[in-house]
N, C-alpha and C positions, 0 to 999 in steps of 0.2 A: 315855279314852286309857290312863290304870290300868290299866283291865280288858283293853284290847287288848295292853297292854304282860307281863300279868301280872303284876301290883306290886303288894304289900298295901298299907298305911299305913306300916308299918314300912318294907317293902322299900324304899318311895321315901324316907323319912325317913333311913334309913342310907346310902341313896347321898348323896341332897344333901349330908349331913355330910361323907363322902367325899370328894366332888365338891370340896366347899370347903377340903379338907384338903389338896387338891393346888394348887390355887390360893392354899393362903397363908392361907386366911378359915376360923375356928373360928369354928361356928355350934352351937346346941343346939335344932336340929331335933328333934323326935319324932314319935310316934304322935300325940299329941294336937294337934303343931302342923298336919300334915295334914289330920287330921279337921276343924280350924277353915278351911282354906284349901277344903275341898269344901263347906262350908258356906257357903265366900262372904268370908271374909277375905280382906285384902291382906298375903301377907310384904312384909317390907323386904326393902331390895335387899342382898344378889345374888341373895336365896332364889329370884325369881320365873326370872332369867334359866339358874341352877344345877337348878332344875325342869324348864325345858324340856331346858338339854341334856342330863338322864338319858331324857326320854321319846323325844327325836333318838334318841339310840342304841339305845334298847331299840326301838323304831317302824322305824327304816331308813330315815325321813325328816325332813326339817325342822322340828320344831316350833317354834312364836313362843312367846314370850309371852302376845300377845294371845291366842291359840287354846286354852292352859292357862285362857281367862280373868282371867287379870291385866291392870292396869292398863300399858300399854306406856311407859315413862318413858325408853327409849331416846333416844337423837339421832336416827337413822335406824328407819325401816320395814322390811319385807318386802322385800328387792328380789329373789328368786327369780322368774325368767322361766324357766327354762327350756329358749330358746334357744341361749343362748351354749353351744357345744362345749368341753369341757376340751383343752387338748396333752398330757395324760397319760389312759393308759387307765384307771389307779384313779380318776383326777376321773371322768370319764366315768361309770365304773360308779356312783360318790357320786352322782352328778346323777340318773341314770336308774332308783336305790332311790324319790329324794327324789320326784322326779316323779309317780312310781307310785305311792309311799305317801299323796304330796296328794292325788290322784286317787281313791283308795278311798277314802280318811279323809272329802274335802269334796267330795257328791257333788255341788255346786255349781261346783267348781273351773274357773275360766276360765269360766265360764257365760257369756254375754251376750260375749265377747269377740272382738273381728274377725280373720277369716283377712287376710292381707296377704302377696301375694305377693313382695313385695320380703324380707321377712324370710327368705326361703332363701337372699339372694344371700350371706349371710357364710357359711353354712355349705357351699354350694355353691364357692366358692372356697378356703376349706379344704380340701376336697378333692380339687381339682385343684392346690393346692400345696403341703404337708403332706406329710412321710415318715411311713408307718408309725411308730407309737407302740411302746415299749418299757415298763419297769416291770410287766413280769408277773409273777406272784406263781413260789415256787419252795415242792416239797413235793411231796408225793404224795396229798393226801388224797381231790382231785378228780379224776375220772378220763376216760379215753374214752367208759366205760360213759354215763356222764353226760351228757356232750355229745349221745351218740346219744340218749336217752333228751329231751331237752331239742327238738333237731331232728325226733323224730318225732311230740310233742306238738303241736310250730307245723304240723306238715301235717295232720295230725289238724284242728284248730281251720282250717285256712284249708279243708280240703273243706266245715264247717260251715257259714263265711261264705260259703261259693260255694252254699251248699244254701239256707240260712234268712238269711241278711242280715248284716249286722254288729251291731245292736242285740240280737242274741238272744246272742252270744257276746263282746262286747266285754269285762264284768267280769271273766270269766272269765282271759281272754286278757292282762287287766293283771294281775291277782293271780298268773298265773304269770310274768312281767315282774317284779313284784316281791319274787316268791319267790326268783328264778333271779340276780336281782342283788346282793340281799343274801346269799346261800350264796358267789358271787362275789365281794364283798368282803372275807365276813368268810372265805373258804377259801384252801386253799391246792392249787397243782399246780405243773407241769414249765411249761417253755417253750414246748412243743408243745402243749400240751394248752389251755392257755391262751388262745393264740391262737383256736385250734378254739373255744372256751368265748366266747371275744368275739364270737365269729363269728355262730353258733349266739344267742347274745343278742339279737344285731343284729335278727338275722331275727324274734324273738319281739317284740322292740320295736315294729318295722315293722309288724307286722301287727297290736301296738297303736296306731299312727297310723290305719293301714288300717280298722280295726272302729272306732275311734273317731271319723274321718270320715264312715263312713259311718253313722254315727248322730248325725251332722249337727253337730258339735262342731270345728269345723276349724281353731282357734285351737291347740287341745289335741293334736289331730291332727298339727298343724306342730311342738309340740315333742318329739313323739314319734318322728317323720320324722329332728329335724333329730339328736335325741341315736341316733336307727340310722344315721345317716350317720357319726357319730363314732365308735361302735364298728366297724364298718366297716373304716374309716380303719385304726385300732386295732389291727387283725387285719390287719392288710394285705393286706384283700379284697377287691383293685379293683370286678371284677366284680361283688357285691353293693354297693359306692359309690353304682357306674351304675345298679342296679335302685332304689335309695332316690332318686337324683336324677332318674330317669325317670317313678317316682309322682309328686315334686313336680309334675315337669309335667304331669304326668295331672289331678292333682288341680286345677292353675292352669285347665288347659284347660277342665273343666268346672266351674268358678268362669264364666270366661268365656262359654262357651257356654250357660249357664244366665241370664248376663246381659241385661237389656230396652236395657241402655245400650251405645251403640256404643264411645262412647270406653273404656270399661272391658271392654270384651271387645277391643278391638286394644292393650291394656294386658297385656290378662292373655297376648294371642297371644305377644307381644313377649318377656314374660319367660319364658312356658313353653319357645318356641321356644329361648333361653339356655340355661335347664335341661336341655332333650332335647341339646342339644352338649354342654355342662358331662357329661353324664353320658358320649357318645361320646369324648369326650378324656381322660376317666378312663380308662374300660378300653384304650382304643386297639386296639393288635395281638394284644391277649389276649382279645379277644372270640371266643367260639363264634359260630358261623354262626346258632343261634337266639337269641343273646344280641342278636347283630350288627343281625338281624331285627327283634326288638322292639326294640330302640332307635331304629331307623328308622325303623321306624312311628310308634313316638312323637311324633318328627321332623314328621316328613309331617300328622300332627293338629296339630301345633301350629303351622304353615302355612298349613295348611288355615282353622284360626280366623281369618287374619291376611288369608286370601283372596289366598294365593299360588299360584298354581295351577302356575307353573315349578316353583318348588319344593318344593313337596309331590310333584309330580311326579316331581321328580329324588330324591326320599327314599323314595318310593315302590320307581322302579324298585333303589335300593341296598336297601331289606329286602327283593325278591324275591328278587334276584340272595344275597341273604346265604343266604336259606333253602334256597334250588334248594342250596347248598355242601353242605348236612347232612343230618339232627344227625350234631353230635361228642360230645364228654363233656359236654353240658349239665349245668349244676346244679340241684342239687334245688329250689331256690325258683321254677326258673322251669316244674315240669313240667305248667303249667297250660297254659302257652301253645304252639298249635299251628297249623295251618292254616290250623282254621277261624276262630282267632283273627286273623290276619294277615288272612283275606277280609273278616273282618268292619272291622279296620280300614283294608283299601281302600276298601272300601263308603261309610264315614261319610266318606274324605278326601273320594272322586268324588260324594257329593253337596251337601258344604261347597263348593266349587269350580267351581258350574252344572254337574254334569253328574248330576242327580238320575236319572234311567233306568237308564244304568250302575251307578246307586249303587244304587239297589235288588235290582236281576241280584246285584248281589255280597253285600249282605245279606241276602238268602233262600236265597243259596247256603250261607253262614255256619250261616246258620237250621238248614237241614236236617239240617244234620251236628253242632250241637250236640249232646249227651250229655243224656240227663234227668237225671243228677246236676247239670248245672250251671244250677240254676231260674234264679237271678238272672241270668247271660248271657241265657237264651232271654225275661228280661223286658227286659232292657235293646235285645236287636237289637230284637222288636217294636216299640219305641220308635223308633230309629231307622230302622227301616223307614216308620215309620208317618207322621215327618216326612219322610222322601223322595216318600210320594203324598202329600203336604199342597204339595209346593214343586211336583207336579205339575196338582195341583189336580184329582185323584180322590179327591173324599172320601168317597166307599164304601167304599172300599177300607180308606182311611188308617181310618177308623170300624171298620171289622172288623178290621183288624189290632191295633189298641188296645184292643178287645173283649176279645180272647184274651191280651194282655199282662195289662190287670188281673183275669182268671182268677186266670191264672198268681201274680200279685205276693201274692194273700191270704194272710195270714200272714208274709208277709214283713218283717223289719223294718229296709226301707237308706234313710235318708234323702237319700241320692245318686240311690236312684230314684226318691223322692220329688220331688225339685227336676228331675227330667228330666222328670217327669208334666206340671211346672209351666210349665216353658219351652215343654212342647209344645201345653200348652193356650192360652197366649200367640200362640204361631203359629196354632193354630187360629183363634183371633179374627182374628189380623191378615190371613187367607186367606179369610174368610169361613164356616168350617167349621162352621156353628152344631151339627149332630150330634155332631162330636167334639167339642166343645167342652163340652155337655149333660153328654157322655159321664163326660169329665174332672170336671164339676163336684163 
């Protein structure tokens, strides 16, 4: 952490002294007493707790005690979750350095740890009751240039993720998350610009939950989600809110849909379907007609899980009728989503809902008109195409369709598609598919 920090012996030994000279405590820290402390010594206190917080600040994130290696003689532990949202956007930015610096630092970090979809409901209601955040920095050092520079990096990195996976670009995508937070805390700009800079944040966060999900980490994933929901908020950018609360659901639904257990998949419907509203009653009358769209689709999936067929139905026909409106001034995060995105998510509603025939017509319609930039989509319809003939029970078919998915998937590295391969091999069994089933093996 020295070396990450840039700190000789010295450098760290004249801060602690520092450190302690502001707190009141004269210490005769040296060169030599660090050399001992790398070596495996214990300082007395306060040396160990005055060490970590020079390596916090020079780092961008939290260091312990324990993780300097010292013995932790504190009252309390770690309690960094990373859930909880700050009501100010400096906490906020604090939070979302810390998170990202643990994350690179321990690449274990949240290892083994469970997604839980109730953990969105605190920050999901923050959102829909929370003004806009205030405390923006004032100055001029940071600029527009920046911001632009900052948002065309995140579209950069998310054509990546739609090309080769999330696991190929995830590190990537945090180290600028916790390049762009720390310049943020420690800089200075305007009111306007600021905002713009929160904004612009948000979305790089995001799409650190995004790439971190989908390399199958969704513990890590959910605190990433839930601190771009707070920035968000922050920037008083409903409409991006809606887009962070709309992934929850995304991401609940296929928790769910990937589930062998019933109860836990009308569990996961239950709360996704919350999520996909939570995120309509944020944006409300400020939705664009494609915003409007994908959020109803959403809608309509997380129904669909719950084997509502009225109402998937009735969300269905609201994202059509939204799209037939447009486009208007869409925003930049969402210009992935088009048509043949909406056909695709009719497709999967009408064949969650017994109407697998229809559902197919609409995902090979999707199919066709996907883009070869977008590999990962055209592996993911296959998929769902594939269990549409499995519910029909032509397994030639479903077998050759899944053929050319796992083509497609080599090299790929999304552990989302991974866990879809897996549910679908499940169905295969459970239909009798022993081909596809070999297939998947």
């Amino acid at each position: 952490m020295m070396a990450d920090a840039e700190l000789s012996n010295k450098a760290l030994a004249n801060a602690v002294v520092a450190e302690g000279r502001q707190k009141g405590v004269h210490l005769g820290t040296t060169t030599t007493s660090v050399r001992r402390m790398l070596d495996g010594c214990q300082p007395r206190s306060p040396v160990p707790l005055l060490v970590a917080g020079v390596l916090s600040r020079r780092l961008g994130y939290r260091v312990t005690v324990a993780d300097c290696g010292f013995a932790d003689r504190t009252p309390t532990g770690d309690t960094f979750d990373g859930l909880r949202t700050s009501v100010t956007l400096s906490g906020t930015i604090a939070t979302v350095a810390e998170l990202s610096g643990r994350d690179l630092s321990r690449r274990n970090f949240m290892l083994g740890s469970t997604f839980a979809a109730a953990a969105f409901a605190e920050p999901a209601w923050m959102a829909m009751t929370a003004a806009p955040g205030d405390g923006l920095a004032d100055g001029g050092r940071i600029g527009r240039p920046d911001v632009d520079v900052l948002r065309s990096t995140v579209r950069h990195f998310e054509k990546l993720h739609r090309l080769h996976g999330g696991g190929r670009v995830r590190e990537q995508v945090v180290q600028l998350v916790h390049q762009q937070s720390r310049k943020m805390r420690d800089g200075n700009y305007g009111e306007a610009v600021g905002r713009d800079l929160a904004g612009a944040l948000a979305e790089a966060t995001f799409l650190a939950g995004l790439t971190t999900v989908d390399s199958g980490r969704h513990a890590l994933g959910q605190r990433y989600y839930a601190q771009s929901l707070g920035l968000a908020m922050r920037a008083g950018d409903q409409s991006f809110c809606a887009n962070v609360l709309s992934e929850m659901s995304r991401v609940t639904i296929d928790i769910g849909a990937n589930s062998p257990d019933r109860e836990e998949a009308d569990q996961a419907g239950q709360r996704a379907t919350s999520l996909a509203r939570s995120a309509l009653h944020v944006i409300g009358e400020r939705a664009t007609p494609t915003v409007s769209a994908y959020l109803h689709a959403i809608e309509a999936r997380s129904l669909s899980l719950l084997g509502d067929r009225q109402g998937t139905s009735d969300a269905l026909d609201a994202a059509r009728r939204a799209f037939d409106r447009g486009p208007g001034d869409e925003p930049g995060w969402l210009g992935h989503y088009g048509e043949v995105d909406l056909t695709s998510d009719i497709g999967q509603c009408l064949r969650d809902t017994g109407r697998p025939r229809q559902g197919v017509a609409m995902l090979e319609r999707a199919l066709s008109s996907l883009p070869k930039s977008r590999v990962t989509s055209q592996v993911k319809t296959r998929i769902h195409i594939a269990a549409a003939y499995l519910e029909l029970g032509e397994h030639d078919q479903a077998d050759r369709t899944i053929a050319a998915a796992l083509d497609l998937n080599d090299g790929i590295a999304s552990e989302r598609i991974a866990e879809r391969v897996k549910a679908l091999r499940r169905r295969a069994r459970d239909c009798g598919a022993s081909q596809v089933d070999e297939r998947l093996a």
